[in-house]
Each structure stands twice: as structure tokens, then as C-alpha cells.
DRENLUMMAR-404195 format. One record per residue (C-alpha): x negated, y negated, z negated; residue in three letters. Coordinates in steps of 0.02 Angstrom, whole numbers, padded with zeros to 5 digits, always signed. Layout:
<nodes>
XYZALA ...
</nodes>
This chain:
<nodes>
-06037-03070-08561UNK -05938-03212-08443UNK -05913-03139-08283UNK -06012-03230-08141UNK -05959-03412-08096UNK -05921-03357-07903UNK -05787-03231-07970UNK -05614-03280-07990UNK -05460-03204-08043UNK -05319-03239-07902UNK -05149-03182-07878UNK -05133-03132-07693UNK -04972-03081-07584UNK -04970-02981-07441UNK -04813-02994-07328UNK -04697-02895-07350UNK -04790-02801-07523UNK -04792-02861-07694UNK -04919-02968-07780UNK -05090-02907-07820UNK -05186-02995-07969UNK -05359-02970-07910UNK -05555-03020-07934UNK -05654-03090-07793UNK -05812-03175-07744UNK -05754-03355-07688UNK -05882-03338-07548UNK -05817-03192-07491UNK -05742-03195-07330UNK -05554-03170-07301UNK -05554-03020-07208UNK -05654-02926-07363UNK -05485-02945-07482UNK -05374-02902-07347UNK -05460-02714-07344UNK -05386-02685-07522UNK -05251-02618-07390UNK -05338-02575-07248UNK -05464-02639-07118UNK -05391-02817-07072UNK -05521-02918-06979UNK -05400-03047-06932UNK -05328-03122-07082UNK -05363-03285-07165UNK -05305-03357-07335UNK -05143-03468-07342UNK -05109-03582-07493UNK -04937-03488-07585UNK -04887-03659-07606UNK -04782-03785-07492UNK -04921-03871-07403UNK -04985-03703-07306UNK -05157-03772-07285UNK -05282-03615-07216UNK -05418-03570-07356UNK -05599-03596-07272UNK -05777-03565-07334UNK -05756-03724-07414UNK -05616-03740-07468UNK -05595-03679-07680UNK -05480-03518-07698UNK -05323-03530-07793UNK -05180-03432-07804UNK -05142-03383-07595UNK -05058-03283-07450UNK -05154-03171-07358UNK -05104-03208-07186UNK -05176-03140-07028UNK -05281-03273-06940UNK -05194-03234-06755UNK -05036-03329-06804UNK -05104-03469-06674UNK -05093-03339-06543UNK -04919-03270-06618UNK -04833-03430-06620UNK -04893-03469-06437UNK -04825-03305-06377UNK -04658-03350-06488UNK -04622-03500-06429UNK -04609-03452-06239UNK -04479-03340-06290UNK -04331-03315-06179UNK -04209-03325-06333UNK -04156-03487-06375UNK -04144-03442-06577UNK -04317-03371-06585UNK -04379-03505-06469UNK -04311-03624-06611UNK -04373-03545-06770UNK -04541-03530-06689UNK -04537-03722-06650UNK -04514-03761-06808UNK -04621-03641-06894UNK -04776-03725-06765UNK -04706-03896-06823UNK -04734-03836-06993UNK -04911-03757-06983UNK -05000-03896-06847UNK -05000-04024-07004UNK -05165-03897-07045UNK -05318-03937-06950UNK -05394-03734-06954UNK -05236-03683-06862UNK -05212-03838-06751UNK -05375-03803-06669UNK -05354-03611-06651UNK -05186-03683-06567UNK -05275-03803-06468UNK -05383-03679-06420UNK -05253-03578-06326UNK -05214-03720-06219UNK -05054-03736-06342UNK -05073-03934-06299UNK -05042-03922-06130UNK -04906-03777-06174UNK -04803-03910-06257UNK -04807-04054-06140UNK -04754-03930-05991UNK -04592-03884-06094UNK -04556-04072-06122UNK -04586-04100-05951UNK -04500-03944-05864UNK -04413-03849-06021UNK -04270-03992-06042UNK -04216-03964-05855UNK -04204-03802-05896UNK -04065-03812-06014UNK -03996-03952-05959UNK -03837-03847-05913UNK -03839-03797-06094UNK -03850-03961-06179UNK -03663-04011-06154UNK -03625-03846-06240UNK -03781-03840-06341UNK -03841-04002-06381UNK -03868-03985-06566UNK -03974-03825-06532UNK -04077-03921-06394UNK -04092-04066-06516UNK -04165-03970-06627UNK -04298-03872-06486UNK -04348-04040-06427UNK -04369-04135-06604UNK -04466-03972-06657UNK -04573-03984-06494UNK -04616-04147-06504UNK -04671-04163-06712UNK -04776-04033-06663UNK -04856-04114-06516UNK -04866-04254-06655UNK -04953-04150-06808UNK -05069-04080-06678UNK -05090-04257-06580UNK -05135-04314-06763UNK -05309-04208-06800UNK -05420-04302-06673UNK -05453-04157-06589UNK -05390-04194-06380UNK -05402-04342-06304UNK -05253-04435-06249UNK -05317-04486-06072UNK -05269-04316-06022UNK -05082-04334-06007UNK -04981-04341-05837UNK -04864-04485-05778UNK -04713-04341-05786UNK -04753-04333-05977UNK -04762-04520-05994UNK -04605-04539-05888UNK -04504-04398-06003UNK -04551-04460-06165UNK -04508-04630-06105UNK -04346-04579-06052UNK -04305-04515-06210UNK -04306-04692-06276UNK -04225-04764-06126UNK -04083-04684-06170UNK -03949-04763-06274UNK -03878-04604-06363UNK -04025-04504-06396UNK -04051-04390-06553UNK -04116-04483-06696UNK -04266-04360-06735UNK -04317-04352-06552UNK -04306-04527-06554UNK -04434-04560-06685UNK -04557-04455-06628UNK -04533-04524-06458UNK -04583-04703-06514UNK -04732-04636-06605UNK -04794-04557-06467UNK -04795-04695-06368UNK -04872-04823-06483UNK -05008-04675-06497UNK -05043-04679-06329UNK -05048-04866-06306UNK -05168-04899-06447UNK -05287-04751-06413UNK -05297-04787-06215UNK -05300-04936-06111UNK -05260-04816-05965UNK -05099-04742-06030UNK -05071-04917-06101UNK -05055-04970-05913UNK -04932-04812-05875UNK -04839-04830-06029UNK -04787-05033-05975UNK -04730-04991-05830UNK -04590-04867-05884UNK -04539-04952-06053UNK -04484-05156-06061UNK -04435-05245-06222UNK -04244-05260-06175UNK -04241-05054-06177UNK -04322-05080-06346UNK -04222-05213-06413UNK -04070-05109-06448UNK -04160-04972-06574UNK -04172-05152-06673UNK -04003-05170-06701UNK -03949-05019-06792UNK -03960-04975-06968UNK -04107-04838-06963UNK -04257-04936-07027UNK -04375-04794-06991UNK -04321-04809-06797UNK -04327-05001-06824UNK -04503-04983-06887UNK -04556-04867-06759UNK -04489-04975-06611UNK -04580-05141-06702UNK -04728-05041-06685UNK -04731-04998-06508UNK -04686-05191-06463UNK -04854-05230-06585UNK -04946-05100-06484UNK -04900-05143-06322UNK -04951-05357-06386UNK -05101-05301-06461UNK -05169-05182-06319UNK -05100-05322-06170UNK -05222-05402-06059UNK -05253-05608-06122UNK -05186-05658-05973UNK -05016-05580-05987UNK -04993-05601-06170UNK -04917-05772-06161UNK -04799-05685-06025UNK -04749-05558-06144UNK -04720-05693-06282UNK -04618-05782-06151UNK -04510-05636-06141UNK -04494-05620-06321UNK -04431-05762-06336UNK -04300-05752-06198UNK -04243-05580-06294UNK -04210-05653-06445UNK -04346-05542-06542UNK -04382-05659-06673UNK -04180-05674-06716UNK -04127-05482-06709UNK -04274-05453-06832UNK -04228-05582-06942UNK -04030-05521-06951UNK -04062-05344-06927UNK -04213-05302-07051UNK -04266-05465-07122UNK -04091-05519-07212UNK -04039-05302-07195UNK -03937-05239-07352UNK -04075-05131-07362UNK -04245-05170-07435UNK -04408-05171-07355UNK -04533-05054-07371UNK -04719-05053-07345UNK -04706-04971-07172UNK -04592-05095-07107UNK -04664-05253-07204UNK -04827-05187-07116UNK -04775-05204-06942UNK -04686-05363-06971UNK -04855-05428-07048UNK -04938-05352-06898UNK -04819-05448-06758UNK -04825-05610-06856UNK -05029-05609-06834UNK -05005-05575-06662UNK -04880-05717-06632UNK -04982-05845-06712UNK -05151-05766-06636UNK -05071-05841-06469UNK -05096-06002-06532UNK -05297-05959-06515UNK -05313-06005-06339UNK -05266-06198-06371UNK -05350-06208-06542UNK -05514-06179-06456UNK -05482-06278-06309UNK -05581-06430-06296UNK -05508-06601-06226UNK -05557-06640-06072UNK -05574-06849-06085UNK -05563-06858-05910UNK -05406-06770-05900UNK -05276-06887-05852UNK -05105-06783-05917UNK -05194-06745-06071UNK -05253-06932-06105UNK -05060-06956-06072UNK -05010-06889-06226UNK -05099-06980-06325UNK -05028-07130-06252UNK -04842-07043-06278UNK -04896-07031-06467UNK -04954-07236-06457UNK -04774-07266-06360UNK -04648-07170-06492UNK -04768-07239-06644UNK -04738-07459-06564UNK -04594-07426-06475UNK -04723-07496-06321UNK -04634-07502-06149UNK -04770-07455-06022UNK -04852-07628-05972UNK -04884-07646-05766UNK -05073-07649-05735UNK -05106-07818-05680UNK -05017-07895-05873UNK -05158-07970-05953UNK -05341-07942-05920UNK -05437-07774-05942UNK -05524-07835-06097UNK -05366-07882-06190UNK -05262-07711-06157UNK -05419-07629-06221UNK -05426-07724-06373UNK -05212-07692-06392UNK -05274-07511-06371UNK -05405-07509-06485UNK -05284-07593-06638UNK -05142-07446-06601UNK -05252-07305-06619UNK -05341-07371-06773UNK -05171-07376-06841UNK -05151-07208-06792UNK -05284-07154-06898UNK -05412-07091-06747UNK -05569-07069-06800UNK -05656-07143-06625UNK -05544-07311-06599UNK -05602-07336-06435UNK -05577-07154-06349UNK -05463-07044-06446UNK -05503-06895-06346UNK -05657-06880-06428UNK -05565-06828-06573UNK -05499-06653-06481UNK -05675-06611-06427UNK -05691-06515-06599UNK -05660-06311-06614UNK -05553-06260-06699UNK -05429-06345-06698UNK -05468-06426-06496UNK -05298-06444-06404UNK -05195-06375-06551UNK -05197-06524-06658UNK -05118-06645-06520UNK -04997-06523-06466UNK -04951-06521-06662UNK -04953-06707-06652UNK -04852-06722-06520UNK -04728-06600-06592UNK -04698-06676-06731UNK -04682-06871-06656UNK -04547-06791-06553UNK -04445-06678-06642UNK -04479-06766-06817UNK -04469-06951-06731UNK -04418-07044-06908UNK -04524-06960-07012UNK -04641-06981-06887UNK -04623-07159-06868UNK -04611-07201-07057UNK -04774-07117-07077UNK -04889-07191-06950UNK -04802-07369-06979UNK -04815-07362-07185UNK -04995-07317-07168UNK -05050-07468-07037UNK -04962-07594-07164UNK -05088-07540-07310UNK -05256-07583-07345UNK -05381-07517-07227UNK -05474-07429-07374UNK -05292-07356-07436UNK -05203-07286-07275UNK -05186-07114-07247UNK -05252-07075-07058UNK -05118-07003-06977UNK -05240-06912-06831UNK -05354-06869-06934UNK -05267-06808-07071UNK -05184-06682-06900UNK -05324-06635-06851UNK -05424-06558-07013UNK -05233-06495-07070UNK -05204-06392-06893UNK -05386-06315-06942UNK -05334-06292-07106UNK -05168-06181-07063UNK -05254-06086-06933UNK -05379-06035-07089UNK -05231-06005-07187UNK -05133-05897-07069UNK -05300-05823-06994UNK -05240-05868-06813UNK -05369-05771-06697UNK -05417-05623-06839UNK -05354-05452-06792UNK -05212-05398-06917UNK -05280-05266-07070UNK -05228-05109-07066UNK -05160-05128-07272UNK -05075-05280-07267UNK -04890-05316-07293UNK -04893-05513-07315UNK -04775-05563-07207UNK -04678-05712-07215UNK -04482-05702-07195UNK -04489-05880-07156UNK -04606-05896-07003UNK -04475-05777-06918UNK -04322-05915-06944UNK -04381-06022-06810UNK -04430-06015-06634UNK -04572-06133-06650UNK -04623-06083-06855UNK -04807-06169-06824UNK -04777-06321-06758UNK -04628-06336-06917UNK -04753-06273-07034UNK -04864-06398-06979UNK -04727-06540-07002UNK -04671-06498-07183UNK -04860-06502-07208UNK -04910-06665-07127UNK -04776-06732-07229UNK -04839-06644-07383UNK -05014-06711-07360UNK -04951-06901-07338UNK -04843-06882-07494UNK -05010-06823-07602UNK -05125-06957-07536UNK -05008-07080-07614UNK -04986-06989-07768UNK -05175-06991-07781UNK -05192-07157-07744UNK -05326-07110-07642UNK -05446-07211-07538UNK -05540-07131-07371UNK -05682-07075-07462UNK -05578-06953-07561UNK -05511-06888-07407UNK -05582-06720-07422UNK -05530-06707-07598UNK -05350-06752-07538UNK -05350-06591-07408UNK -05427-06489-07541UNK -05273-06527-07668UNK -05165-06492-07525UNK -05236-06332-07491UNK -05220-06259-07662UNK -05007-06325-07651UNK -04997-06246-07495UNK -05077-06088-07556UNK -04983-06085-07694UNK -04815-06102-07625UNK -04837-05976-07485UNK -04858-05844-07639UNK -04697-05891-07690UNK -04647-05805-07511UNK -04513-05931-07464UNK -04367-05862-07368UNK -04357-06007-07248UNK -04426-06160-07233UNK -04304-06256-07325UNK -04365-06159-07471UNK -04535-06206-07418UNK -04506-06390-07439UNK -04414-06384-07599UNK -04577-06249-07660UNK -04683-06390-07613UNK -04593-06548-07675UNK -04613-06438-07864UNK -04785-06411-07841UNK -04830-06603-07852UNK -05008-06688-07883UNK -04961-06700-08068UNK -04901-06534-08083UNK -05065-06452-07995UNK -05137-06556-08104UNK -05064-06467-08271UNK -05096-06302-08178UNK -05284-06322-08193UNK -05285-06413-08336UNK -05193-06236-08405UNK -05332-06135-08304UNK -05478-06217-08362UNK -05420-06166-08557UNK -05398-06014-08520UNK -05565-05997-08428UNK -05642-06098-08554UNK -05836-06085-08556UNK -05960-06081-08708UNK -06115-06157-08670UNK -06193-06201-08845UNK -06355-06110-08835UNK -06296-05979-09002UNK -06138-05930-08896UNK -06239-05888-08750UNK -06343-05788-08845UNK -06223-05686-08958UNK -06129-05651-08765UNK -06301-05585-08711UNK -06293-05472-08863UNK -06117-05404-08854UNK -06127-05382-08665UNK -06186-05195-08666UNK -06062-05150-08757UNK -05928-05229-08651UNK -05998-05149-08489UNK -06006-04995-08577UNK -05812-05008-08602UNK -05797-05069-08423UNK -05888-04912-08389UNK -05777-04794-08494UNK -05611-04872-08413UNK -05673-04846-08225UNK -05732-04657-08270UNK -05534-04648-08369UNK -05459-04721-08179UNK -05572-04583-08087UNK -05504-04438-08172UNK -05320-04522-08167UNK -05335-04490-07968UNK -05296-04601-07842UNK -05187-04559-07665UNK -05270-04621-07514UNK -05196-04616-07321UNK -05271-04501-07201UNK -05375-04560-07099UNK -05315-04533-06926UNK -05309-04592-06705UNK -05154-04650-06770UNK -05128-04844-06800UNK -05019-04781-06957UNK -04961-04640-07032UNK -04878-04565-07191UNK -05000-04417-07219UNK -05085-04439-07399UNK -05224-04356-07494UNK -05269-04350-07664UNK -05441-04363-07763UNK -05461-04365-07952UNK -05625-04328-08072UNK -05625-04203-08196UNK -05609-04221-08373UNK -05783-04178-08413UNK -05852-04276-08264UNK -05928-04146-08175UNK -05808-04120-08008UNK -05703-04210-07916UNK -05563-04129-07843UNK -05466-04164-07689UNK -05345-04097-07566UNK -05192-04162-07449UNK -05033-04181-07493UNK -04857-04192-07417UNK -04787-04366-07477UNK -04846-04510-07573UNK -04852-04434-07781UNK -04757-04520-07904UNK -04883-04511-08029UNK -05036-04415-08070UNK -05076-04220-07960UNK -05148-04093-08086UNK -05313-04045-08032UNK -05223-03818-07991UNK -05150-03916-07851UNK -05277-03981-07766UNK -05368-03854-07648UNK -05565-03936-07640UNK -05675-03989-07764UNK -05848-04064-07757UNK -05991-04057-07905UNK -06055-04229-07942UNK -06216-04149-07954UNK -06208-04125-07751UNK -06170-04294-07721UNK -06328-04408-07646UNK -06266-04570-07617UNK -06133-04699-07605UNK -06112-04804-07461UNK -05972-04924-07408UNK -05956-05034-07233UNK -05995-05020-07086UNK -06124-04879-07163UNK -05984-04759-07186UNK -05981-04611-07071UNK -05784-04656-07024UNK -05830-04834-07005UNK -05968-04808-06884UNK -05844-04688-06785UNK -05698-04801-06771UNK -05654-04902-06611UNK -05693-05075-06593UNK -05510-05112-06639UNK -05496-05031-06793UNK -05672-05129-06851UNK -05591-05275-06914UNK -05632-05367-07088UNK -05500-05301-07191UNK -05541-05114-07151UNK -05741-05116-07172UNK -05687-05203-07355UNK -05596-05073-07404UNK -05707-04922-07340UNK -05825-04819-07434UNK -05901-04642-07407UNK -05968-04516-07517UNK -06159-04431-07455UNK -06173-04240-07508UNK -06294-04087-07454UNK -06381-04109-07288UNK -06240-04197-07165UNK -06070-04182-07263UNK -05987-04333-07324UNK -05818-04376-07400UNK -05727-04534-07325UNK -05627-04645-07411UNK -05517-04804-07366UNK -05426-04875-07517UNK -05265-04935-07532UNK -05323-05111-07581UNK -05456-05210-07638UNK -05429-05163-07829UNK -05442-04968-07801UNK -05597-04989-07692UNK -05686-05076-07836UNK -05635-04956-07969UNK -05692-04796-07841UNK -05869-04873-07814UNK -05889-04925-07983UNK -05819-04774-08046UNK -05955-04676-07907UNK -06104-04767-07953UNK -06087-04767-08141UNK -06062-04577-08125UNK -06247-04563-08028UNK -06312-04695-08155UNK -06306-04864-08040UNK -06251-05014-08083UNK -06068-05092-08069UNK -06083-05234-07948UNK -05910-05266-07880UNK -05821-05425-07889UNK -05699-05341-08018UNK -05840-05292-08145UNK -05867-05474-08170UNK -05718-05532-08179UNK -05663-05411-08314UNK -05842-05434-08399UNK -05785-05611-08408UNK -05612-05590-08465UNK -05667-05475-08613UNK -05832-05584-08657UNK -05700-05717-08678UNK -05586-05639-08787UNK -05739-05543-08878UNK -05805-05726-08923UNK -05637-05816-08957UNK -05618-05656-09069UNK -05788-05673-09173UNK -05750-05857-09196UNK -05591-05835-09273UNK -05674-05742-09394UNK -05809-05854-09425UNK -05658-05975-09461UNK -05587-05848-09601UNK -05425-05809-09495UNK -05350-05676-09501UNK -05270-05592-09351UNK -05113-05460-09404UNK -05130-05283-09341UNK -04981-05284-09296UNK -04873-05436-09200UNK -04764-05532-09302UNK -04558-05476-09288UNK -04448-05547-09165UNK -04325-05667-09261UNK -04174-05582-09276UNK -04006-05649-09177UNK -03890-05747-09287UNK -03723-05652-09337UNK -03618-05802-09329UNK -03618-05955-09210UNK -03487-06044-09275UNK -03593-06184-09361UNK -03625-06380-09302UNK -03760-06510-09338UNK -03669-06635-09485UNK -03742-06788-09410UNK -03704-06887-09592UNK 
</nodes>
């Protein structure tokens, strides 16, 4: 007879005795197993393994410690030890356990919180006569104090509006400091970007100790983890400033160099870039451009003399006009002159340009591109504006409008005003090469978008067709990822009109649709079976596994968990793990499990649990794409944000063809598609008698002498 389902064999160590292989009732609690050697009320289960997660009452029992539950209060009493060695290993045996949310709130729950800010605040003073003797030992205490403070900081579980100025003011000062312990360091910088992004209070107190040219020198060493760190707090300090002082801060950028020490530092490093750091350089680059937002939906004001002004500045450069006195010819003749020069700048409204800037986006942003690029790109300017008014009407290119729709067309591009997603690493080493990497953007493109027109020989009612062409080249060169913008021209002078040409040309074959009313119906008849292998391969990626980041306060962290389906479909296990895995995690090593019988629902949004609970900062686009949430039992739910778009689509598939629901994600079609293509090129090959080898056909083998010529006779 099988023994019950709730009983488990487990091998269980208690410290300092040897292992006991015993049975036990998985809903047992703790304290029951640890009478096997006495009456112990106060022990819990410990995972024997490395990650030293607590067992709970819902947590699956492997093989475990038995470890007695008032380590919290241990450790607390430990690490207010007068010894400076004990003091030390019970730092770092807190640092250790606080990853583990069970103990971190029986910690918290002692006031250990507040315990550790009042040694960072008061302890360091108090061996400050030791640290020229000491200072590896106090190093260590304070790195140890701190990634505690972090791992506990980490659960969600205190609020960080409760910390003092002195706190503030001593972590500060640990990155004030030019020779400062590398660990300490770290954690330092985390701490503060924590407590900048979680509260606009401490974001005020945090300012006011810490300026960008204290930060600027962490950029210039060869750590990238303290380089990524320190980008962060600059891109938490940007994103949490007020609107008003945002241009200030950009002004001071800029005066610092930023842009420059990135791009020799990290950008063009030995070393290469990893997610982390590509993250945080994608994150400052949206924030740079999002400045731009303020002028691209600023209207013109036609009344507005200095704005008007520029206008004229763009008619003077274009004709070379010298200012004429007011009382030179008659009213009605300087309007006509007028009227001429900006039809041959290509202004929609001939008569009062400014109309033209009343549209948002792009408002004030297009004429300060304009203006940009008469000035700093005067020939190119010039040749432009001046080859245009010497075609046909129906031919020229118009130069401001033609700015205008491209400015609105970069800032869609680029995203300009869109918080930055909490997945993304598409940054652009180029757009951190120059000082003013819009405006130059916008010049290569101008130019670009000139150059096509005349390819396509294209008249003004194929103007939108023109922009749409020099959309996709844009598009396509920018995922080439240019390194400056050198490369971006010479990307773009490749990607011609004739050439984009050939590339759809190539995509349409490929894509090529049957539409004979026999085709569409043998698809129709072969399509079950394809979604039923669409089916099978998003059930085979569910019990594969997936790692997902923890969900956390944190902006970003490296904390990871893992979730994978069983083989026979039935459970899906999960549990947290230390580092990202290098390939799959057996299913003994993760700690939880779940029945797919239990589970109610799928949801994904701004329905998730997580979702709804997330600040209005963390709620942008990207994010509620790439959320989804398991339902289960009365109130319990699993929460999930995948690593990108792909994942997410496999996951809910995966989810709702295991409760029998259909597939509806973007990437169901598209691979119905792809394999109803090759099904049906497949089936008519056949039909044609030809045969397709089993096997591909050898590679032609090298030849063993090349010591021959072509005898021209």
C-alpha cells in the first residue's frame, strides 16, 4: 500500500548531531520534528542547501536543517557584541540570512532596522581610533552592516520615510569620500538611489548632501559595477527632480562633462557592457532626450516678436537678405517678397509661417531644429532650400515642412516624453558622442529625407509616402546600433531607396500569401494541427523553466527566481535563487510548487495584483506589457514580470493552454503563420512530384591544390 501523499521521506540535521533520515507529515509543523530530540518549540526548518531560505506552511519540504526559529533574536543580541571578531562574523552571518523574507521580518520585528542605522550613524565614531590600525576589519563591519540594511531594505517590509538626516548625511559621506572601500561603496550608492526613487522627501535630503561633481569621479575608474551604481543614482536623482530644475541639472551635466567621461570611461571601456550597465545608460539617454518635451509641446506664439525673429533668421541665411529699413518699398510689396521666400522654404501657410509651429508635437521643437541646422550645417543648409525653390512647384521637396513632420517623427522614434522601461538596454553609443546628439540626428536626417525624395522622384502628393520610406531607413539603421554618427550616415547612405526597395521585395517572398480559394481551404484544414504543435512547443518551454527578477522597492536588482512545469503537467515549481542560472534548475532545487489544478485564472496588466500595487512611476507601458499574474485558492496569487516580450507570450500561452483557453498572443500568430507557410509550400512541392532529401546535401569539399589558372585560349 503507497504511504499517504502528505508523508515524505527527508533527511534532517540537527546542529551539532548527525543526520536523521526520517518520515513526516509535510503539514506538520516544525516544532513536531524537532521533539525527535526533545521538546523544541522554537525551531523552524532551514533549506541544507546554499540559499538558507526558512521552510513555511507553504513552502514544499525537501531535504533541511532544523534550526531554532530565535536566530532573529540571536543575531540581534550578537551583533551588539563588544568583541570586534564576533561583532564581524555575526554581521555577516545577518548579511547572509536577511536575503530570506521569514527571518527579515522576525528581524524587523526586533527593531533590528533601526539597530543598524544607529551603528552606521554612531558605531563608525566609535572605532574611528581603530580604523588607522584596523581598517580592513572595519571595512569589513561596515560593508557587512550595510548589505544587510540592503537585503532587509529589499523585502518591502519598512518604509523609507523613516530615516534621519544623520543617516542620510553618513551614508552620503561614504561616497563623498575619495578613498572609500569598494564594497561599502557599492552599497552606499544603492542606498541612495533607493531612497531617491522610493521618496520624494528623502529625495529632497539626499540633493542636498550629494552633487554630480562628488559623483563624477566613481565614473572614471575601472569598476563597472561602481560605474553602474553611480549612473544610477545620477538617473534617480533626473528622474525624481522637480520639472523646473531639471533643465538646471542638465545644465550642470553638461558643464561636468557627463556625456564625455561616459563615453571614454564605459562606452569605448576595454571591458564589455553588460545588461546592468547598458540599462542605466538606456535609462539616462530617455531622460536626456525627455528634456526636449517641454519645447516639442510648446505652441508658437504668432505674436511673439523673438520667436517670429527666427523665422526671419532662417529667410536671411537661406537669400543671403540684408535686413531692409522699414520705409524701402511699400507694405504690400515686402509682403509679397515675404510671401515668395517662405514658399520657397517649403511653409505650409505662405503668408504667416508661425502657423506652422502651432501643431503638438512637434510645437517649438521643429524651428529650434531648423534653426540648428541653417546654422551649424549653413551649406548643406543652403544647397537644400535653394535646389528645391529652382524645381517645379509640383517636384520640390518642402524644406519646413518636411522639419516639421521629421522632428515628430524622431520624437516617436526615440519616445521623447515616455518614461524609460524597466527591461530595456537599447541604448545608443552614438547619441552620447555629441553634446547636442538631437539636433545632429535631426541634420543627418533632414538630409536623408531630401536625398530620398529625389530618388523617388516624388511629387507633393507622395509626400507621406516619402516620410514613410524614410522611416523604415531610419529604423533600420538605428538596429545596426551605430557607434557614432559618422557610422550613422554611411548606415544610411547603404540603405538607399533602391535598396529598401530589394528589402521588401525579399520580404514580401518570403511572406508570400495564397489566396486561391483551394489554398485557403486546405490552410483551414491543416490549422489544428499546427496550433496543436504550437501548443506542444509552449507546454515543452514551460517545463524548460524560465528565471524571472524579483520583484522588488528597488528600481533594479540582481535577485532572480525560477519557475518551471513539470513533466507530466501537473505542478509548477518555483523557488529563488542566488544568481542568474546558466541553463535549466532541476525541479529538487526548487523549494515551492503549485498544482495546476489550484490555479483559477490568468490575468496580465494592469489586472495583476503587483501591477495594481506599484507606484505611479513604475506604471509605465513597457512594464504593464510584460506583467502577468497567476489566480489560486481564495486570495493567493503568483506574480510574474518577464524578461521580454517573447517569454511573456510563451508563459500566457503556455498558462492558458494548460487550463484549456485559447492562445491569443501576438506570437501564436506569427508562428501559426510561419508554419502554415512552410506547411503549404511543403504540400505543393509534393503536388509538383519533388522530392525533398532527408537529409541536406554535403558541403563541397575544399580543393587540395590551388595551383591551377583559367587558359583563356
Amino acid at each position: 500500500m503507497p504511504p499517504p501523499a502528505d508523508i515524505v521521506k527527508v533527511a534532517i540535521e540537527w546542529p551539532g548531531a548527525f543526520p536523521k533520515l526520517m518520515e513526516i507529515d509535510q503539514v506538520s509543523p516544525a516544532h513536531h520534528v524537532a521533539d525527535q530530540w526533545g521538546n523544541h518549540e522554537n525551531f523552524a526548518l532551514q533549506n541544507a542547501d546554499s540559499t538558507n531560505f526558512y521552510i513555511t506552511e507553504k513552502v514544499d519540504i525537501s531535504s533541511f536543517l532544523l534550526i531554532n526559529s530565535q536566530t532573529a533574536a540571536q543575531l540581534h543580541e550578537r551583533i551588539q557584541s563588544s568583541s570586534m571578531d564576533a561583532k564581524l562574523e555575526a554581521l555577516k552571518d545577518l548579511a547572509n540570512s536577511s536575503r530570506d523574507v521569514t527571518f527579515a521580518q522576525e528581524f524587523i520585528n526586533l527593531d533590528g532596522i533601526s539597530l543598524l542605522t544607529q551603528m552606521v550613524e554612531s558605531g563608525t565614531e566609535r572605532y574611528q581610533k581603530l580604523q588607522k590600525i584596523m581598517k580592513p576589519c572595519f571595512g569589513d563591519l561596515l560593508s557587512f552592516t550595510l548589505t544587510a540594511f540592503v537585503e532587509l531594505m529589499d523585502h518591502g517590509i519598512v518604509s523609507w520615510d523613516t530615516f534621519s538626516v544623520a543617516f542620510i548625511k553618513k551614508i552620503a559621506g561614504y561616497v563623498n569620500k575619495s578613498a572609500m572601500d569598494t564594497a561599502v561603496l557599492q552599497r552606499s550608492l544603492a542606498i541612495l538611489e533607493s531612497m531617491v526613487l522610493n521618496s520624494q522627501d528623502l529625495y529632497q535630503k539626499v540633493a542636498q548632501e550629494i552633487t554630480i561633481g562628488q559623483l563624477i569621479p566613481h565614473l572614471q575608474g575601472t569598476d563597472q559595477d561602481i560605474q553602474t551604481y553611480t549612473i544610477a543614482v545620477i538617473n534617480a536623482l533626473f528622474l525624481k527632480a522637480p520639472e523646473e530644475k531639471r533643465q538646471e541639472m542638465a545644465h550642470i551635466l553638461a558643464q561636468k562633462q557627463l556625456r564625455s567621461i561616459i563615453l571614454s570611461n564605459v562606452i569605448r571601456s576595454p571591458k564589455p557592457i553588460n545588461d546592468e550597465m547598458a540599462h542605466q545608460l538606456y535609462v539616462l539617454q530617455v531622460l536626456t532626450f525627455n528634456l526636449l518635451e517641454d519645447r516639442m509641446m510648446t505652441k508658437m506664439d504668432p505674436q511673439d516678436q523673438a520667436q517670429r525673429d527666427i523665422i526671419f533668421e532662417l529667410r536671411r541665411i537661406a537669400f543671403d537678405v540684408e535686413c531692409e529699413p522699414n520705409n524701402s518699398g511699400s507694405i504690400e510689396k515686402r509682403k509679397s517678397m515675404y510671401t515668395r521666400d517662405y514658399k520657397k522654404l517649403g511653409f505650409i501657410n505662405h503668408v504667416n509661417p508661425a502657423v506652422d509651429f502651432t501643431q503638438i508635437p512637434p510645437g517649438m521643437l521643429a524651428l529650434d531644429n531648423m534653426l540648428y541646422f541653417a546654422r551649424h550645417h549653413q551649406d548643406a543648409y543652403i544647397r537644400i532650400v535653394l535646389e528645391n525653390s529652382s524645381r517645379e512647384d509640383k517636384h520640390e521637396c518642402p524644406f519646413g515642412r518636411s522639419s516639421i513632420e521629421l522632428t515628430k517623427m524622431l520624437c516617436e522614434i526615440l519616445k521623447v516624453g515616455e518614461l524609460p522601461s524597466e527591461n530595456c538596454h537599447d541604448f545608443h553609443p552614438m547619441f552620447f558622442t555629441h553634446d547636442r546628439s538631437f539636433e545632429e540626428f535631426f541634420c543627418i536626417c533632414i538630409q536623408l529625407l531630401n536625398k530620398t525624395w529625389k530618388e523617388m522622384r516624388a511629387t507633393s502628393e507622395d509626400f507621406n509616402k516619402v516620410m514613410q520610406v524614410v522611416r523604415e531607413q531610419i529604423m533600420r539603421a538605428l538596429t545596426q546600433k551605430p557607434n557614432s554618427l559618422d557610422q550613422l550616415k554611411s548606415r544610411l547612405q547603404n540603405l538607399s531607396y533602391t535598396e529598401i526597395l530589394k528589402i521588401r521585395q525579399s520580404e514580401r517572398m518570403n511572406q508570400e500569401d495564397f489566396q486561391s480559394r483551394p489554398i485557403l481551404e486546405l490552410r483551414e484544414k491543416i490549422q489544428p494541427e499546427i496550433m496543436e504543435l504550437i501548443k506542444q512547443q509552449r507546454l515543452n518551454r514551460l517545463c524548460d523553466g524560465t528565471c524571472f527578477r524579483k520583484i522588488s522597492s528597488r528600481r533594479r536588482q540582481d535577485k532572480f527566481w525560477y519557475c518551471r512545469l513539470s513533466p507530466n503537467h501537473k505542478v509548477l515549481h518555483y523557488g529563488d535563487l542566488e544568481e542568474s542560472p546558466q541553463g535549466e534548475v532541476p525541479h529538487d532545487s526548487l523549494q515551492d510548487k503549485l498544482p495546476v489544478a489550484d490555479i483559477k485564472s490568468v490575468v496580465t496588466g494592469k489586472d495583476c495584483p503587483h501591477m495594481k500595487e506599484k507606484g505611479a512611476l513604475k506604471q509605465n507601458k513597457e512594464v504593464l506589457e510584460l506583467a502577468f499574474s497567476i489566480l489560486y485558492e481564495s486570495d493567493e496569487y503568483l506574480n510574474f514580470i518577464a524578461p521580454d516580450k517573447h517569454e511573456y507570450c510563451v508563459w500566457t500561452d503556455g498558462l492558458n493552454a494548460l487550463l484549456g483557453k485559447e492562445m491569443t498572443s501576438d506570437f501564436t500568430k506569427s508562428d501559426m503563420d510561419t508554419l502554415l507557410s512552410m506547411e503549404m509550400k511543403l504540400r505543393l512541392l509534393d503536388l509538383e512530384n519533388i522530392q525533398i532529401p532527408e537529409a541536406p546535401p554535403p558541403i563541397p569539399k575544399e580543393p587540395s591544390n590551388y595551383d591551377f589558372v583559367y587558359d583563356c585560349n
